[in-house]
C-alpha positions, -999 to +999 in steps of 0.1 A: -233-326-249-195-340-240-195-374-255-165-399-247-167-424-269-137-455-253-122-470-281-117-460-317-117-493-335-140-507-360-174-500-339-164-468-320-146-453-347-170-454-372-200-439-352-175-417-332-162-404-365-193-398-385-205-378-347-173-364-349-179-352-386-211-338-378-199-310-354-205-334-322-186-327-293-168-363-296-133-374-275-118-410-280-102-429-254-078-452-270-045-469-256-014-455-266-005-478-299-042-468-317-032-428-300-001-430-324-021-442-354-046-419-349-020-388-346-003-395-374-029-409-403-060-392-385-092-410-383-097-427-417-131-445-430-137-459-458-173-466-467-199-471-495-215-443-485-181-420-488-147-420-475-137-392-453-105-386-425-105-364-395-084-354-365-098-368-334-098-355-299-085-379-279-074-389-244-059-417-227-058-437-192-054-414-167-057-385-188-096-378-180-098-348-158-139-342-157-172-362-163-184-359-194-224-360-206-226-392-222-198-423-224-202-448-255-184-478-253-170-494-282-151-520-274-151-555-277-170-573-244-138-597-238-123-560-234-150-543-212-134-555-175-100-539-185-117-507-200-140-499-174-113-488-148-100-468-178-131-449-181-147-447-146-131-411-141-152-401-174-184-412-152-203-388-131-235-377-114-255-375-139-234-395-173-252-418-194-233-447-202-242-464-237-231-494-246-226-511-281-214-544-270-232-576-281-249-599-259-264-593-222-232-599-197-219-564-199-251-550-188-243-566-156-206-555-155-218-519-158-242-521-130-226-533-109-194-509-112-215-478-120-250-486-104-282-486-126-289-453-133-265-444-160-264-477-177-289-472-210-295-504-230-278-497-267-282-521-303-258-512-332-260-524-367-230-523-385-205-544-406-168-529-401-131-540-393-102-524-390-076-529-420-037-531-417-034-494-420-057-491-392-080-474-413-120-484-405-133-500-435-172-502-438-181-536-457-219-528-464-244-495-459-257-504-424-251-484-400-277-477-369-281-473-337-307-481-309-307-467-273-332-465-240-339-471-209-339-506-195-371-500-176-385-484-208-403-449-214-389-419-233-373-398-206-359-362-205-328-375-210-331-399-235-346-375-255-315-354-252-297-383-264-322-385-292-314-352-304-274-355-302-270-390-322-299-377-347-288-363-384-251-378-377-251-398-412-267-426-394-299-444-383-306-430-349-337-448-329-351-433-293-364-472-282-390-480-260-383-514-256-346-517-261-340-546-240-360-566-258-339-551-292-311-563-278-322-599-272-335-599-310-300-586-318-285-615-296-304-643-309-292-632-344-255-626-339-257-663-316-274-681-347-249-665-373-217-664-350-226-703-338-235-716-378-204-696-393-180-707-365-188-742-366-194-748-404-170-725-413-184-709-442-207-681-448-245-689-449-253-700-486-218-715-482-235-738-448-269-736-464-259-747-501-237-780-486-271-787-467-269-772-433-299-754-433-315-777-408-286-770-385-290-732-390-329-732-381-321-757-349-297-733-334-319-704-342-347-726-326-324-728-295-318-691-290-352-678-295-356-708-270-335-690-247-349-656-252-386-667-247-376-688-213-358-658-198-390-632-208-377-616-241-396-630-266-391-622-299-414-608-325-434-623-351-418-601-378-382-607-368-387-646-363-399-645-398-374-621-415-344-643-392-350-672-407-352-661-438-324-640-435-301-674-420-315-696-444-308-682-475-287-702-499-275-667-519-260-654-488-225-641-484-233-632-450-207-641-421-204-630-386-173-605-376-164-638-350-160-659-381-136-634-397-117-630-360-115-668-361-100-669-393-076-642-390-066-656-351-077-630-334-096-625-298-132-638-301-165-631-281-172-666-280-180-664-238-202-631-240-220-641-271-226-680-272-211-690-235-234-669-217-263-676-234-257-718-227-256-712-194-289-699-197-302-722-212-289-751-188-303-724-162-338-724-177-332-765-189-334-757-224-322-784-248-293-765-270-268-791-282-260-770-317-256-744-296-232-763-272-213-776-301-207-742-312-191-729-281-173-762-273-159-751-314-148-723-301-133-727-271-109-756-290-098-726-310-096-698-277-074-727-260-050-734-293-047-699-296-034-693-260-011-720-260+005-711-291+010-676-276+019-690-243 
């Protein structure tokens, strides 16, 4: 199987790399300043679970000559618009496209450029960044990955998929009901992205100054969302969530919160933006979750006008 994987940052990288590693037929489509990085330093991770460097294939816009048998996307969803035109040749009869984006917009975006038939629902766990070597540091063990189809079922080709991403030095899940995986994801990274963001601290940091009541509404407010727009979560994961945002020893932050406080690009629209406007949609009360985007959008406006 010919996998593109678009973008060799932090996300794509890591589980390019490690497919890479494992004898995968794996080609990254990167711009030209992270193709000059990569050409001279190689693809470099460095992870608890062991360092390693490679060459990558790669290619760049307009450089993509034939379809290939699966696309991953890696990129950032504030970066999806500009990328898809950059991997559209890459997209053929009969490609999967697998997205690792965060959210629900860009499921959207792809259908409507590409159709619905080669748009799979995807969920990766991971905690990554990119340092100022542009190497791909790994900040914790997690890494995993989730992938269907949106109308659910294990199909022929999903199976295929199954049997690429498998025994890659990661955790590799055929999903029957990824959709609703990725709304669980989603009302996780909302509740941690929103409470880091706004009280600009990591959870025990938020929950140890007394914010834990803040925390649980906004967590309230998503599941909320979910629930009101047919997703709703599980038993187990409202259980283990709650606990997991609530707990006063926790040094867990959300990669948003680390943008924000390096200035860089956020996913503020595609993570907390679109999920207000469903709830307005659906006439769900969210105002911690309104204050969290209104937070953020102060900062995306400073930010612009200080480049501007």
């Amino acid at each position: 199987m010919r996998i593109l994987v678009v973008g060799a940052g932090a996300t794509g990288g890591l589980f390019g790399g490690l497919l890479a590693r494992a004898g995968r037929d794996v080609t990254f489509l990167v711009r030209a300043h992270r193709a000059e990085v990569l050409r001279q330093r190689g693809l470099e991770i460095v992870s608890p679970r062991g360092d390693f460097r490679l060459e990558p294939q790669l290619v760049q816009t307009g450089e993509i000559d034939a379809p290939y048998d699966l696309t991953v996307l890696g990129v950032k969803a504030f970066a999806l618009e500009s990328a898809i035109g950059d991997f559209a040749p890459a997209v053929g009869e009969n490609t999967m496209i697998l997205p690792l984006l965060n959210g629900m917009r860009h499921i959207d975006l792809l259908v409507e450029r590409f159709g619905e038939k080669p748009v799979l629902g995807g969920v990766c766990i991971v905690a990554s960044t990119l340092d100022d070597r542009g190497r791909i540091v790994q900040l914790n063990e997690m890494q995993s990955i989730a992938y269907g189809e949106r109308a659910g079922g294990l199909t022929p080709r999903l199976l295929e998929v199954d049997a690429t991403l498998k025994n890659a030095g990661f955790d590799a899940t055929a999903s029957e009901h990824i959709v609703l995986d990725m709304w669980q994801k989603w009302v996780f990274l909302a509740t941690l992205a929103g409470s880091t963001c706004l009280l600009r601290g990591s959870i025990g940091a938020i929950v140890s100054a007394g914010g834990a009541e803040v925390v649980s509404r906004l967590f309230d407010e998503c599941v909320a969302v979910a629930k009101a727009s047919g997703y709703e979560p599980g038993a187990t994961f409202l259980a283990q969530t709650r606990e997991r945002v609530t707990d006063a020893g926790s040094p867990l932050t959300a990669s948003m919160y680390r943008d924000q406080q390096q200035g860089l690009p956020v996913e503020a629209d595609q993570i907390l933006g679109d999920l207000l406007e469903r709830a307005r949609g659906f006439r769900v009360d969210a105002p911690v979750l309104a204050a969290a985007y209104t937070q953020l959008n102060v900062y995306q406006r400073a930010r612009a006008a200080s480049a501007s």
